[in-house]
N, C-alpha and C positions, 0 to 999 in steps of 0.2 A: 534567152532561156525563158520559157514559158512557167508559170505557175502557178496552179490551181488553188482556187478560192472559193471551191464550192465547201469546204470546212468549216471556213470562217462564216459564211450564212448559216450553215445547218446549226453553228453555236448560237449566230444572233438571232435565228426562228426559235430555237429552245427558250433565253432568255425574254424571251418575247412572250412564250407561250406561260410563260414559270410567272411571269410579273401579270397578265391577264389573267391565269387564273388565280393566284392569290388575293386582287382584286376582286375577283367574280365572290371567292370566299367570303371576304368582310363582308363585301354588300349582302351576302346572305345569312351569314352570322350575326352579323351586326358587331364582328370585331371577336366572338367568340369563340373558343378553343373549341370547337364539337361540328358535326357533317350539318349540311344544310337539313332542312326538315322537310321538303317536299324532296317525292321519290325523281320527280325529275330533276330535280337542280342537284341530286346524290349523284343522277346519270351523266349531267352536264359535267361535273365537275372530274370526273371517273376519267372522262372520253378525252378534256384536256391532259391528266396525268398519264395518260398512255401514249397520245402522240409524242408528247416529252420523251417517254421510253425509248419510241421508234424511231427519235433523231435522235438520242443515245447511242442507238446500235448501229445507226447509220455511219455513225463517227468510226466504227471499229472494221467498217469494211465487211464483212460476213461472205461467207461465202461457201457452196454444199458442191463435196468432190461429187468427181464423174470418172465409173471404169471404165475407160474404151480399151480394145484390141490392140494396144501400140508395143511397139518393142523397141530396145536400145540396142545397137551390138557393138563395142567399141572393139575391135583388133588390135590383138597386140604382137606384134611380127617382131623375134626375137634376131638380130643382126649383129650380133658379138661373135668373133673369129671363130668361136666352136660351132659355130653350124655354116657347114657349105655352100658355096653359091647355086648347086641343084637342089638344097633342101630350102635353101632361101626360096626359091623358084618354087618347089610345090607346095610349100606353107602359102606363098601368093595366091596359087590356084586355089588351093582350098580356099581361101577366102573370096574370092572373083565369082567361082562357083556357086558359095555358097549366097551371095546376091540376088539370084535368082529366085531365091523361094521366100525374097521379100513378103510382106502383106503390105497393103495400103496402111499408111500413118507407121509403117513400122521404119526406122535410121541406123543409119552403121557409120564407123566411122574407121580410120588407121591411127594405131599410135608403132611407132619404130622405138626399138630400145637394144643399148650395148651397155655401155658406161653408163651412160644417159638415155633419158626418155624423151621426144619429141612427138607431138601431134603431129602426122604426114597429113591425112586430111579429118578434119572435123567430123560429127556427125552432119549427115544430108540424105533425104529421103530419096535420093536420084538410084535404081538398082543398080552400080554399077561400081565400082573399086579401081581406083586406076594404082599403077605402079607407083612404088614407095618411089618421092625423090628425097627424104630427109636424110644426110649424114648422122651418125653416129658413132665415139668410139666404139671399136669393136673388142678392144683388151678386160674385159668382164661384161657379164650377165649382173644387171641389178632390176629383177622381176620387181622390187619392192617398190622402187619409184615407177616403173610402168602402171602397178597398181595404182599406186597415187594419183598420178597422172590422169587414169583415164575416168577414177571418181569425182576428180575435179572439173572431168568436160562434159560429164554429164550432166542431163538435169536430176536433182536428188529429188525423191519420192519417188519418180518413175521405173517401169519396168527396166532395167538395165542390165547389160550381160556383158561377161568380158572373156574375150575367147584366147587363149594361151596359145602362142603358136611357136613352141620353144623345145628344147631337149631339155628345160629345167633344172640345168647348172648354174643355179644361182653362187655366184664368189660374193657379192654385198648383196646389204641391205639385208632386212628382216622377211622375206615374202610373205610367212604367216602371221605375224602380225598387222598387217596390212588386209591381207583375207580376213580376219578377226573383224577389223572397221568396216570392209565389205562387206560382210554378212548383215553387222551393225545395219549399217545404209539400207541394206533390203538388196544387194547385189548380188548376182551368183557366176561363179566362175565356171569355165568350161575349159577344156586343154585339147590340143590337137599334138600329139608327138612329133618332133622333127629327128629322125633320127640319122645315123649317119647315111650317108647314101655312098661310101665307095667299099668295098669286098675287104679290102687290109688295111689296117694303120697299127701304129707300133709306136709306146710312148715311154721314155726312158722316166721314169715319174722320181726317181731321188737316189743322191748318192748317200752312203751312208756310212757314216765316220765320228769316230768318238773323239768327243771336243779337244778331250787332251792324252795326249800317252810321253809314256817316259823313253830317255835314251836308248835306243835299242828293242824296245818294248814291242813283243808280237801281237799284231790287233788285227781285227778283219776290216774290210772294205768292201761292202756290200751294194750292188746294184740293183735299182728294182725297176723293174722296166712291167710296161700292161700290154698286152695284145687282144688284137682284135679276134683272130681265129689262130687254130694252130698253124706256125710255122717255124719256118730259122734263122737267123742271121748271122754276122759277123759282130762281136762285140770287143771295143777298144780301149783300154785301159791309158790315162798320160796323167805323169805328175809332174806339175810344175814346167807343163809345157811339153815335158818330153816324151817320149813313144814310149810304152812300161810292155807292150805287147798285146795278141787280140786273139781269140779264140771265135770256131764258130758255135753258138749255143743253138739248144730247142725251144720255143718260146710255148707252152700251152695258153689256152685261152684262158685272159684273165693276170692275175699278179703271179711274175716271176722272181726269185731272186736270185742271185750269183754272189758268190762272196767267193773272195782274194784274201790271202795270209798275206801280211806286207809288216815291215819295222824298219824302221828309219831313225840314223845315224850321224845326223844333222838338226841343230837343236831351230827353233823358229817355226812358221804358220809353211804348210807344205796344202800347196793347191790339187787335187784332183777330182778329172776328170773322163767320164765315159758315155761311149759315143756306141750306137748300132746301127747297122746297116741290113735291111730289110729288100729284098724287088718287093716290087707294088706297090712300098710305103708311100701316103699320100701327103702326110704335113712333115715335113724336115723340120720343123721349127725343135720339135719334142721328142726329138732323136738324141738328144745331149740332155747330162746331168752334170752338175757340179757340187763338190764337198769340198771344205778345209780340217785341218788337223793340226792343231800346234803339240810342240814335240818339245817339251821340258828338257835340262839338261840330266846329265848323269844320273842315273836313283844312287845314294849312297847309305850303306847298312853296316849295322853295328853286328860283329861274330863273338860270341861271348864264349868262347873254350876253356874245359880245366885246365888242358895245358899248351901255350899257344900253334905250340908246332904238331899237334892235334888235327887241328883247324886248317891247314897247311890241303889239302885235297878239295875241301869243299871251298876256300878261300878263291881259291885258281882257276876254279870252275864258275865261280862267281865274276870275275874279274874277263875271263876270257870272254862273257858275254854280256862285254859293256856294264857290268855292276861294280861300284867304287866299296872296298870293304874295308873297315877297319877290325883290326882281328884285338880281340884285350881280353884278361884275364878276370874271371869272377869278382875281383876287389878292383878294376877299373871302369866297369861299369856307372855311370851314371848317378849318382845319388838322389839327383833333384829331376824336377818335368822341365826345367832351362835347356838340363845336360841332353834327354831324351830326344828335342826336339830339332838338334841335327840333323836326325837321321831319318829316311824313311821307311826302313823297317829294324826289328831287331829279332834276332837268333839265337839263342841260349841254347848251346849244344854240350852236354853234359855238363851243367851247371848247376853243385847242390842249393838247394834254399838257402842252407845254413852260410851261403858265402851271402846271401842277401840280406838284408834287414827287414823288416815288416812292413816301413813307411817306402823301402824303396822298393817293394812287390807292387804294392798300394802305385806307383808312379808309374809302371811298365803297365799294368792294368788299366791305369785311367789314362794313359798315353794311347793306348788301344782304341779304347769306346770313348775317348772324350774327344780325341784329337786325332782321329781316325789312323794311327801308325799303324804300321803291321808288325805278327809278332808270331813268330815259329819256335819251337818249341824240339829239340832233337832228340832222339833215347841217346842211353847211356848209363853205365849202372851206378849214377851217382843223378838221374833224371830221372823224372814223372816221379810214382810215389817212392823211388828209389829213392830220389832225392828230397824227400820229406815234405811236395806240394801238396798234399794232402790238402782239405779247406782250407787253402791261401786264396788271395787276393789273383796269383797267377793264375791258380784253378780255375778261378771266376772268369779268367779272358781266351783259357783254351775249350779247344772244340770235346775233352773228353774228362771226363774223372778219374781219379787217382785208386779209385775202388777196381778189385779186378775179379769176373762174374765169376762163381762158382761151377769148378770143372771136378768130374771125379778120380782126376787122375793127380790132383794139388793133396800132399796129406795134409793130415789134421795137425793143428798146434795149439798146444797148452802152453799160457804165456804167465808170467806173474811180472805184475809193475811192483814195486819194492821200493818202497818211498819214503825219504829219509823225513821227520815231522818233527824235530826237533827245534828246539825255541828260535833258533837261527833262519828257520824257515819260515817267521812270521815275519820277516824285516819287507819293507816295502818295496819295490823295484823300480826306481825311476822318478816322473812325474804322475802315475798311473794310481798311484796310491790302492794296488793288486800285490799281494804279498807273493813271494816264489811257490807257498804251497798252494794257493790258489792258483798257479799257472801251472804244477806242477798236476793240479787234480783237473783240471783242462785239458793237459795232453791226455789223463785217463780215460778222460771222456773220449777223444776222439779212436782212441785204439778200443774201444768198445763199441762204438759204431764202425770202424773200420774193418772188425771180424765178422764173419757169418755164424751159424748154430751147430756149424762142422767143429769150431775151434773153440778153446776153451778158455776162461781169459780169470784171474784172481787177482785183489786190489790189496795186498799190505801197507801198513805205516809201522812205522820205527821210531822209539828214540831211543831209552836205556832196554827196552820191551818192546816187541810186536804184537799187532793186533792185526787179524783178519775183518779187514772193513768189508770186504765183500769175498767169501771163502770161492777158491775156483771150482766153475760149474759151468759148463756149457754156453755162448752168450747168445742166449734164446731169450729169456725174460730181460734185455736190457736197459727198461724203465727203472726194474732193483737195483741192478748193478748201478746206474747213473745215482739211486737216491744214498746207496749205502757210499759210494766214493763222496756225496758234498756231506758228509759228515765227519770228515777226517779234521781233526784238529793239531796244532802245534802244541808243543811245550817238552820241557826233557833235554836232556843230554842224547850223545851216538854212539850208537851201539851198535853196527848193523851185521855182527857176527851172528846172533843168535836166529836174525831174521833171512838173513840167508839159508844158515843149515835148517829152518822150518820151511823154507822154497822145496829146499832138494829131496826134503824127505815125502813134502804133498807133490812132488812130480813125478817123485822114482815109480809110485806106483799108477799113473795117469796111462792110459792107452794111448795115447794120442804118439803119433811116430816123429814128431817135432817139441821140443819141449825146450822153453828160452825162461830168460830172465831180463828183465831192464832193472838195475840195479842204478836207484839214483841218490846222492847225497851233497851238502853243499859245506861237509865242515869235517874238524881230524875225529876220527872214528878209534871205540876203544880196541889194541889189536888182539886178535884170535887167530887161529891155525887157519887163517884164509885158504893158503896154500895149499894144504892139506884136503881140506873139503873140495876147490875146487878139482882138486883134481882127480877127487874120486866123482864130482860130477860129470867130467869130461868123457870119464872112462864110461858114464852111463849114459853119455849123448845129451846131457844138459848143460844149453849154451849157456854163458849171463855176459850180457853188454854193460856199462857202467856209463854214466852219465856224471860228471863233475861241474859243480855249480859256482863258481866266483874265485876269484884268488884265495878265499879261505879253506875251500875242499884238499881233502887229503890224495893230491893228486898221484903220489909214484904209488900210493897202494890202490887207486883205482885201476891205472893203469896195467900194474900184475894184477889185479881181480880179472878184467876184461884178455888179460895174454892167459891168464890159468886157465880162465873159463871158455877157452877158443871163441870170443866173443869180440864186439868193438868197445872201441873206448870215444867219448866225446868228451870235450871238454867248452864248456861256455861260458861267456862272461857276460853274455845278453838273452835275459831269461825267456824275451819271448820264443828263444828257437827252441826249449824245451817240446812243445808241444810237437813241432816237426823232428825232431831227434825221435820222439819216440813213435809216431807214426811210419818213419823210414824205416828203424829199425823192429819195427812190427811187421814190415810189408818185407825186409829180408830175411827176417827168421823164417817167416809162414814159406818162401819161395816159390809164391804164389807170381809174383810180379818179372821174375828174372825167368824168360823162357831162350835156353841157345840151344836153338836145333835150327839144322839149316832149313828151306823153303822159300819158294818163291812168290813173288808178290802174285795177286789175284785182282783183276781187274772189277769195283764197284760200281765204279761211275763213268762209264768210258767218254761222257759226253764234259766231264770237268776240263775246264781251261789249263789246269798245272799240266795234265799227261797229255796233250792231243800232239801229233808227227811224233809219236813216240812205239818203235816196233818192241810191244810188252811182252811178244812171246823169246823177243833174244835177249829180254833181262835176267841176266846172272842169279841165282841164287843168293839170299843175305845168309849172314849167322845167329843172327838172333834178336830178340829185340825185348821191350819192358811191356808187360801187358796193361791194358785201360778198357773203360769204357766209353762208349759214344755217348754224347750226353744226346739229348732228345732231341733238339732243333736242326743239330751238325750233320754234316755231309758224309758220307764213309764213299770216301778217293778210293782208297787198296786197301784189299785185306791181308792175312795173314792166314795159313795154314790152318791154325787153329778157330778163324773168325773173329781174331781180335783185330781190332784198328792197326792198321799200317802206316796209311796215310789220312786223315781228317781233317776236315776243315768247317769254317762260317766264316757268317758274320757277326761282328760283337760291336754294338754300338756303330758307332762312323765307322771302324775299322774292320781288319779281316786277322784271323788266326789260323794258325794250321798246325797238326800235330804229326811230327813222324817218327816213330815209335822206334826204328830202330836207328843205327845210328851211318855217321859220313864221313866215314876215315877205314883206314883202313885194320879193321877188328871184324866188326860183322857185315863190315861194307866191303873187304877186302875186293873180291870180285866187282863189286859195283863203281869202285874208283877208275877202273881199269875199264869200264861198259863205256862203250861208243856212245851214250843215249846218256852219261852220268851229267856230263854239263848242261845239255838241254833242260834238263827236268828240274834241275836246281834250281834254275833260271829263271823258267815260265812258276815255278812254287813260288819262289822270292816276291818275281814280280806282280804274281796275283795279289800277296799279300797287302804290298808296299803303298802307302800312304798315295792317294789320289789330289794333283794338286800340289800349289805350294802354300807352305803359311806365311799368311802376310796378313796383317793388318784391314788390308782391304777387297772387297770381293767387287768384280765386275760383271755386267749381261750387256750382250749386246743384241736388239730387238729391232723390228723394221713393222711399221705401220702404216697403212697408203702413202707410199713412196716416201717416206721418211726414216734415216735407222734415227734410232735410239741407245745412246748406254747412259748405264744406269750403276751406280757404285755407292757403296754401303761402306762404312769406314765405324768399325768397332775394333777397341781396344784388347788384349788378353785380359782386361779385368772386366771387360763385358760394357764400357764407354763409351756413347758417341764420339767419336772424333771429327770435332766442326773444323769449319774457317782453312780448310787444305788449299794448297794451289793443285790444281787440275787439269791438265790438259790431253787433248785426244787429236792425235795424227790421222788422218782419215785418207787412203791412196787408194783410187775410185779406180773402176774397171778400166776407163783410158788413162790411168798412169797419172792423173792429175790428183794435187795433192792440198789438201784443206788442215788447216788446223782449226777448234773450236773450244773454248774455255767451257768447263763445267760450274753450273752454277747451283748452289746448292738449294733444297728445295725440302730439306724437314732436317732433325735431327741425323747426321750423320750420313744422311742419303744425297746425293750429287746427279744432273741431269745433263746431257747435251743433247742436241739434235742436229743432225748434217741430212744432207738430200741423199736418196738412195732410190733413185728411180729406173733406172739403167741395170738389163740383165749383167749378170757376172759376179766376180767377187770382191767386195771392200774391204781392205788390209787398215784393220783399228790396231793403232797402239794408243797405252794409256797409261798413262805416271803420275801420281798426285806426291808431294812435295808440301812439308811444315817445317818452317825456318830455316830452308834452305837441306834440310834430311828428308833424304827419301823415305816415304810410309809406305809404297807399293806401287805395283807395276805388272801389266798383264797385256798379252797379245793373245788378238780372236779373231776371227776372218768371219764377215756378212755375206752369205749368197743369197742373190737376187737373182731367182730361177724363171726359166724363158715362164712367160704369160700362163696364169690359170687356167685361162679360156683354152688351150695345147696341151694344158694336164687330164682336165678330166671329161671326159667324154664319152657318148653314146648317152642315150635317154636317160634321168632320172627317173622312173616313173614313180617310183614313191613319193617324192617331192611335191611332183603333179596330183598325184590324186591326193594329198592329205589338203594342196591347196581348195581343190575344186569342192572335195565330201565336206569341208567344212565351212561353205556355203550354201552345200544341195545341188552342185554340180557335178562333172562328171567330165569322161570323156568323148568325145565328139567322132564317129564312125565315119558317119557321112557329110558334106558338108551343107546338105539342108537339110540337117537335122541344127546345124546353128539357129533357124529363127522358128522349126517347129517342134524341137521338143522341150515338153515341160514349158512351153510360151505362162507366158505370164501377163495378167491387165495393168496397163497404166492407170494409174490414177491422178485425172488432170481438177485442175480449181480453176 
């Protein structure tokens, strides 16, 4: 090894020169801080400090570029399975060709790339290209490392070009960012398209299958297949190996899809698969797709009926298509979100509020949007605002409200609440520390918003005297009306004779062609000729309902109040259901909400999943149903004669609701028990609703990343807890039947990792069970498809890809193939 020393001189010639002229200095100073005093010895001294300078510079090498006429061309011959061996061949030509319009001092070189990038041959000034001999996988395009590559083999500063000779289906790497560095460097890109060179191909690109569905559950299966030009084939359906059958389809140019109605009956991961058959197709590889779908067991749902053998048609109809029901009574329902969580959906089919309590509305609701259940909702004239959901908690989870739009064929009604405010009325209700007449002037409020400026509405209180807290008047201004009811005060004794016969006498003369009473008290009352008056109100079409409050109300004479007054009678011992008592019976007086005329349903939505294989023009006429509105977001399924909601639906939180107005037994369904189409419909409703998934403790994914799967599981408690330190394991049965187990090992708060090899087309059957002290915490099956090669999915030219790489260097595309070294040439600049 040789090593130069002309350095080491050029330092001891400086030190040489530095120590003679500091010398020369003294002697001329005479040792003095200041220049010599003759002009020559100023000169002398000068001429030494500069040579100094000039072996300074010399140490640093210096050196001034030079532009010559050179160019760089490095080639990049794209040899990944998606371009053909005749496109392979004139991507070659184009390059061989373009050799010839070399210049002197100008070099080209081959880089080959698939997977990977290989220099075939260098740059060399010889005009001439011979044939690529380097291998390369051909299972992806990775443009990004052929960039790399060929910036590395060039010399940087110089002219340099890099000529693309690809269909610029890049599947890895970054390509522009790589172009970004190139441009950096002073590189510019050029592209030559390789496009396909045969007349047809035909690529079945994905099966398409929802991850999970339930027992029986009708879901589609959809095929998407790409063509090159229009034609047709044969397309073949197998699940789980077996022949499902095959049709021949029309293929237009470009993305098709087909989709299959298909449910399955068998609970576990169900494999399919679809295959097309094409003349002239040229790669068989991407003629086949694959999907899996695991298939939950049974959906099981809660039927809430007033009376169970009610329930007894829709139950049957449930059951006949694979749904597991349990049918209970208003007061067996649920109490708690433990009880709720059974099930995955529930049905309240004519079930009043008043069998519910407040906190257990409040659970059916957030069983909905918390916990994604599903939740239906059925008429019945003891449902929707029949049954006094008015601003509940339920209201909040169905798709419509309890308000019913003003028609001019509903009469008018003048109502009076009559409300007992006696000192008994101040006592506290609970743990709520809200007195009864405070919940009693709460119901007022809501039945003053619940009427329009059609109906008439007046607010009384009573103890030994009445007072008109807000006289009856039209409820148009009902800011007043709100402010005159929160001034009602408690105290006194009950008297509520006097305050009735002052109702009858402001209504006898009222226009309105409906005229009620809500007549409420919660203690013994002094008595009067009740009888008497009601029944000359009766004789004048003035109803009064009676409302009786706690075991102290004077209940046998509320009771004759509400039978004199052809009126209802309630009786309660839980004050919140005041407020719904008297919104129900505000929505029955007006009979605004009760519509029974027959009519048949009307198709809204025909593209919703509840009604599809459903012939709606041989649906029976219903008899009647509870009128609602849509609320704003919801879906309107079927209508109603009149345009009220029939059928409705959303989404509410995680969950789904639906509303169907009229009812599923045989009253107004009669005929529709007895429809060919009645189990169907019930069924596909149901199961749109029903909770997706099961609840478990733990969630799993399963992912694949250059030839590795991955799952991945998350483990949170119902109080919202990491749940560490789990045992884990994961079953992994690979496409040839062989079978791996792998421990999960945990890798943050309650998140867990495996990794198994996943490199081989086909499907990977993951099971996976984690286990704490020997108790199972959860358990989930997924199937991994590994679909034939990218490079066999996507295919024919990119050209967008191509041009954003080449424009964002100031390249372009390449016409001819000497236009490679003569357009836009550029000077090297050599040192």
């Amino acid at each position: 090894i040789q090593r130069e020393l002309w350095p080491y001189f050029v330092i001891l010639a400086f030190l040489a020169f530095a120590l003679e002229g500091l010398l020369y200095w003294r002697r001329q100073t005479g040792g003095r801080v200041a220049l010599p005093r003759g002009l020559g010895d100023r000169w002398a001294l000068g001429l030494r400090c500069a040579l100094m300078a000039v072996l300074l510079i010399a140490l640093l090498k210096p050196t001034i570029p030079r532009l010559v006429d050179r160019l760089n061309v490095m080639f990049l011959l794209d040899a990944s399975d998606s371009i053909s061996l005749a496109a392979r061949e004139n991507a070659y030509r184009f390059a061989a060709q373009a050799m010839s319009a070399m210049r002197p001092g100008d070099q080209a070189g081959l880089i080959v790339f698939g997977e990977q990038a290989v220099v075939d041959q260098p740059l060399h000034a010889t005009p001439k290209l011979d044939r690529p001999q380097a291998a390369v996988g051909g299972r992806a395009t990775n443009i990004a490392q052929a960039l790399q590559l060929a910036m590395a083999t060039t010399p940087a500063g110089q002219a340099n070009r890099f000529v693309l000779l690809t269909d610029g289906r890049q599947n890895q790497g970054n390509g522009v960012a790589v172009a970004q560095a190139a441009k950096d460097a002073g590189a510019d890109i050029y592209y030559v398209p390789a496009p396909l060179t045969f007349d047809q191909e035909v690529a079945v690109e994905s099966m398409v299958l929802p991850q999970e569905v339930k027992f029986g559950e009708p879901f589609q299966a959809k095929v998407v297949a790409w063509s090159q030009a229009d034609t047709q084939g044969r397309l073949s359906l197998y699940r789980n190996g077996e022949f499902l059958g095959s049709q021949m389809v029309r293929l237009s140019a470009g993305k098709n899809v087909y989709t299959y109605r298909q449910s399955l009956e068998q609970s576990g991961i169900h494999v399919y698969q679809a295959a097309i058959e094409v003349e002239g197709d040229t790669i068989e590889e991407n003629n086949r797709a694959i999907g899996t779908v695991v298939v939950r067991g049974r959906p099981h749902v809660l039927l809430a009926e007033k009376t169970r053998d009610q329930a007894q048609a829709l139950a049957a109809a449930l059951r006949s298509q694979h749904v597991d029901v349990t049918v209970v009574e208003p007061d067996r329902i649920p109490k708690d979100a433990a009880g709720l969580q059974k099930y995955d959906g529930i049905i309240l089919s004519n079930v009043s509020s008043l069998k519910l309590t407040k906190p257990q509305m409040g659970n059916i609701r957030d069983y909905v949007r918390e916990y994604g259940g599903g939740l239906i909702m059925v008429g019945g004239e003891e449902s929707f605002g029949l049954g006094g959901y008015y601003r509940t908690p339920i209201e909040e989870a169905l798709p419509v409200t309890m308000e019913v739009k003003q028609k001019l064929e509903i009469p008018s009604l003048a109502v009076v609440l009559s409300i007992d405010r006696s000192g008994s009325m101040a006592m506290t209700t609970g743990d709520e520390k809200v007195t009864k007449l405070d919940i009693a002037k709460e119901a007022s409020h809501l039945v003053v918003d619940l009427l329009d400026e059609r109906n008439e509405v007046g607010v009384m209180s009573w103890d030994t005297e009445f007072v008109w807290d807000s006289p009856l008047r039209p409820a148009r201004d009902k800011q007043a009306i709100h402010r005159a009811i929160s001034t009602i005060k408690a105290g006194g004794g009950t008297d509520g004779y006097p305050a009735l016969k002052e109702s009858y006498q402001v209504l006898f003369d009222r226009p309105a062609l409906l005229k009620h009473v809500i007549f409420l008290s919660d203690g013994q009352m002094t008595r009067g000729d009740f009888a008497g008056l009601l029944r000359r109100m009766a004789k004048d079409k003035i109803t009064v309902s009676t409302v009786a409050i706690g075991k102290d109300a004077d209940v046998p004479l509320m009771v004759d109040i509400a039978k004199w007054g052809r009126g209802r009678f309630y009786y309660t011992e839980d004050d919140s259901t005041i407020p719904r008592i008297f919104t129900l019976e505000t929505q029955l007086a007006s009979k605004a909400s009760l519509v029974e005329q027959p009519f048949k349903a009307v198709l809204a939505s025909p593209a919703h999943e509840a009604i599809q294989d459903i012939d709606w023009k041989e649906a029976p006429p219903l008899g009647g149903y509870v009128a609602t509105t849509l609320k704003g977001t919801a879906d309107m399924v079927l209508l109603t004669h009149q345009e009220d909601p029939l059928l409705a639906t959303w989404r509410y939180g995680l969950g789904r609701a639906a509303a169907f107005t009229s009812d599923a037994k045989p009253k107004w369904g009669v005929l529709w028990v007895r429809w060919n189409g009645f189990n169907k419909f019930w069924s596909q409703l149901v199961r749109w609703t029903l909770r997706t998934g099961t609840r478990s403790d733990t969630v799993a994914t399963v992912s694949r990343t250059d030839d590795t799967g991955e799952v991945l599981v998350d483990a949170i408690d119902p109080k919202g807890e990491f749940i560490n330190f789990l045992d884990s394991q994961v079953g992994v049965v690979a496409p040839d039947k062989t079978r791996t187990v792998i421990d999960l090992e945990q890798i943050g708060p309650g998140r867990y990792r495996g990794r198994f090899p996943a490199a081989h087309e086909g499907v990977y059957l993951v099971g996976m069970a984690q286990r704490r002290a020997e108790q199972m915490v959860g358990s989930q099956l997924a199937g991994l498809v590994v679909p034939y090669g990218q490079e066999f999915r996507d295919l024919g030219v990119d050209e967008t890809m191509l041009r954003e790489l080449s424009e964002l260097t100031g390249g372009g595309v390449l016409a001819e193939p000497k236009d490679t070294f003569l357009q836009n040439r550029r000077q090297s600049r050599l040192t």
